[in-house]
N, C-alpha and C positions, 0 to 999 in steps of 0.2 A: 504494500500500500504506500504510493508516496507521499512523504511528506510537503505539502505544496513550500509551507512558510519556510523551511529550511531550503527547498528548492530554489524558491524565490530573491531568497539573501541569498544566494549562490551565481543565479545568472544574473539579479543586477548589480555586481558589481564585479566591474568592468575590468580588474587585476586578476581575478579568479578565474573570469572567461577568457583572457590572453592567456593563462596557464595551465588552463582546465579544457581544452578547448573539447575532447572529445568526451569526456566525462559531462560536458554540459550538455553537449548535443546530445546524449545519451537521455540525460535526465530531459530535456524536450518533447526526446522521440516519443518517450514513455507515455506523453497525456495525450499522443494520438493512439493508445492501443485500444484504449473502452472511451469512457463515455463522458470525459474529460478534456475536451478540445477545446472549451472557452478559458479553461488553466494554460493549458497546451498554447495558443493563440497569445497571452497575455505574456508568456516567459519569451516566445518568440522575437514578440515585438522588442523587446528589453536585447535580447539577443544579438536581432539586427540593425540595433539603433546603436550598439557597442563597436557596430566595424571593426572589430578585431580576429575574426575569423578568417585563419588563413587560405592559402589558393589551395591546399592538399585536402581541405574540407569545403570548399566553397562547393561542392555536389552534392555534399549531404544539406547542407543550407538548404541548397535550392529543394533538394528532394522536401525537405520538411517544410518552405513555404508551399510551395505544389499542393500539398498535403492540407496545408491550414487554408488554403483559399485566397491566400494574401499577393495578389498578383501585382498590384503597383511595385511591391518589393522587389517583381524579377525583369530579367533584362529580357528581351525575345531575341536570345542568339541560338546560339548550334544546343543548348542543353536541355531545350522543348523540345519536344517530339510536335508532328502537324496539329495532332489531334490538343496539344497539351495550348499552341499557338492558336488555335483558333478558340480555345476557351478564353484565353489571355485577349484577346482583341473584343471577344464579345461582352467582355466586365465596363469597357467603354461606355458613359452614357450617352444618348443623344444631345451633339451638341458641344460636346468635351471630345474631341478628337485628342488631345495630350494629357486627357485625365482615366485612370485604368482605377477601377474601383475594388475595393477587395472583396470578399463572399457576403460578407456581412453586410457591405454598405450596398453592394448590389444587391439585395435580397431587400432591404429597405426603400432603395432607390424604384424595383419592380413594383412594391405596392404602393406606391406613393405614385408610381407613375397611371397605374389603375383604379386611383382615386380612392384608394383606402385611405384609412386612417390608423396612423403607425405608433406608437407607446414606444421611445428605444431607450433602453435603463443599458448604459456603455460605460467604459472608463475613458478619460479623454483621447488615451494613445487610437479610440475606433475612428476617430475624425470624424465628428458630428455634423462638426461645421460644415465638410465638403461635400455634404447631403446639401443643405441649404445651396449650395454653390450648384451642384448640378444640377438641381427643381429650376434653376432662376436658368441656366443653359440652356435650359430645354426651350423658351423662349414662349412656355403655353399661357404666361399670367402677365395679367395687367397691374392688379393689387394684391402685394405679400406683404404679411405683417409677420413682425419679428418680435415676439415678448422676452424681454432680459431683465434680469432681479436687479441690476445697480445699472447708476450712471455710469460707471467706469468698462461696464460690456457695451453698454450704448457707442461710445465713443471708439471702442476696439474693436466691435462690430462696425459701424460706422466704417471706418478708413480700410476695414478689410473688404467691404462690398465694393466701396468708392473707387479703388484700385481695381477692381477687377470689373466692376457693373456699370461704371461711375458714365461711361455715354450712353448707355442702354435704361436704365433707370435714374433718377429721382429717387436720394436716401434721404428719407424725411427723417428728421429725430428730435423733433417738439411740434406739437399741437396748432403752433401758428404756423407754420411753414405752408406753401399752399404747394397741391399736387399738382404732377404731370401727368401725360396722358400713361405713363409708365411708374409705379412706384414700389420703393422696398419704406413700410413703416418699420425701423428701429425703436420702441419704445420701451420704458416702463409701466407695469399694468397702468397707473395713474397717469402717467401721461395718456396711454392711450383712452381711457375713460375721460380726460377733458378734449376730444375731439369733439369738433362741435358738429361736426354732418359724419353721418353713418356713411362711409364707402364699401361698397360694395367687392367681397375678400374672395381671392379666385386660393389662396392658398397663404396658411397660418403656420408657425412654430411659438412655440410655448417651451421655453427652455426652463427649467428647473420644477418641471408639471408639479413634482410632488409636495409642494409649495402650496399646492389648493387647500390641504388638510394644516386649519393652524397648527400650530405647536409644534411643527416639524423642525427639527435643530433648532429653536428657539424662534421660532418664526412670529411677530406679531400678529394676533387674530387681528389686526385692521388690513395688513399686507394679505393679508391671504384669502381673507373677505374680498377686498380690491382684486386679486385675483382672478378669482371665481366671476366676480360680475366682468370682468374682460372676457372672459371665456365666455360667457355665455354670451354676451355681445359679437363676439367672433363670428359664435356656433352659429348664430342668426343672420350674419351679415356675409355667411358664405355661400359664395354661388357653385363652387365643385364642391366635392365630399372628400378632401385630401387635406390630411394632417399632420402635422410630427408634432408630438412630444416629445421633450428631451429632459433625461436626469443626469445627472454626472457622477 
């Protein structure tokens, strides 16, 4: 039975995996044999964020991204096979011709693309955000609202859509600012409740959903009350049925 937490102090840090190199790959392979792949997935990421995995393993690397779904992580050279390359091009979303999604977010990005509505409880290394990025690529919405629990996501969100959306959308991030015919609302729930005309939402995120239930990590019942009433306000003012929640 592995142990994850001893696992885990093991591959994130970054001296043990330059000296450990085949012992750690070892302990990786491990949480793809049963039914532990989201452990498995998570030591990975740590794995290949450490770049210190030499050229005499760099096969095995790849075999165990292969394996975990994590396809932005590989190169499409000589060590795919056709069939393994034409899974790697299909993780691509519409629209993002330089962005390759991994299982996870392509499996998110699928139903969101089908106008579900998606609940994703992630740790930050899944890239939450480049879900958001690829909805807005896709180029099917006029009005996306973006709900963030501080000014300080506002602002970081903000310059991160700006940079990449900034001639295609209109980042609104206060209540006076007046729309275009294209927009991303960056708010907090209270800003977004003093919008004084109801726009009509082709698609919502709601970052830190679990936030609706007060008391959550210490969460003011008036934030979470405000919350809830943004949300339902959303839920009303949507015209597709396509949603993300996000927790961290």
């Amino acid at each position: 039975m592995n142990d994850y937490r001893e696992d885990f102090e093991k591959v994130s840090d970054r001296e043990y995996v330059a000296t450990h190199q085949f012992e750690v790959l070892r302990i990786v392979s491990s949480y793809f044999d049963g039914n532990q792949s989201d452990k498995g997935r998570e030591l990975l990421f740590h794995l290949i964020d450490h770049g210190v995995v030499d050229e005499g393993y760099r096969e095995v690397l790849a075999s165990l991204i292969k394996v975990a779904g994590l396809y932005p992580y590989l190169e499409p050279d000589i060590t795919m096979s056709t069939s393994e390359l034409l899974s790697y091009e299909a993780h691509r979303p519409l629209g993002g011709d330089d962005v390759v999604l991994h299982e996870g977010q392509y499996e998110a990005y699928l139903a969101l693309m089908m106008g579900k509505n998606v609940v994703l409880s992630a740790p930050t290394s899944f890239g939450k955000s480049l879900l958001i990025d690829v909805m807005l690529m896709s180029g099917r919405y006029r009005n996306v609202v973006v709900i963030v629990p501080t000014i300080a996501l506002i602002d970081e969100t903000r310059r991160r859509l700006l940079k990449k959306f900034g001639e295609t959308y209109k980042i609104i991030t206060h209540p006076t600012q007046s729309a275009k015919e294209k927009n991303v609302y960056v708010l907090t729930q209270e800003r977004f409740l003093e919008l004084s005309v109801d726009i009509p939402v082709d698609f919502f995120v709601i970052d830190e959903f679990y936030k609706l239930k007060p008391g959550i990590n210490g969460e003011l019942e008036t934030r979470a009350i405000s919350l809830n009433k943004a949300f339902l306000r959303l839920s009303r003012a949507r015209v597709s049925s396509a949603t993300l929640a996000c927790s961290r």
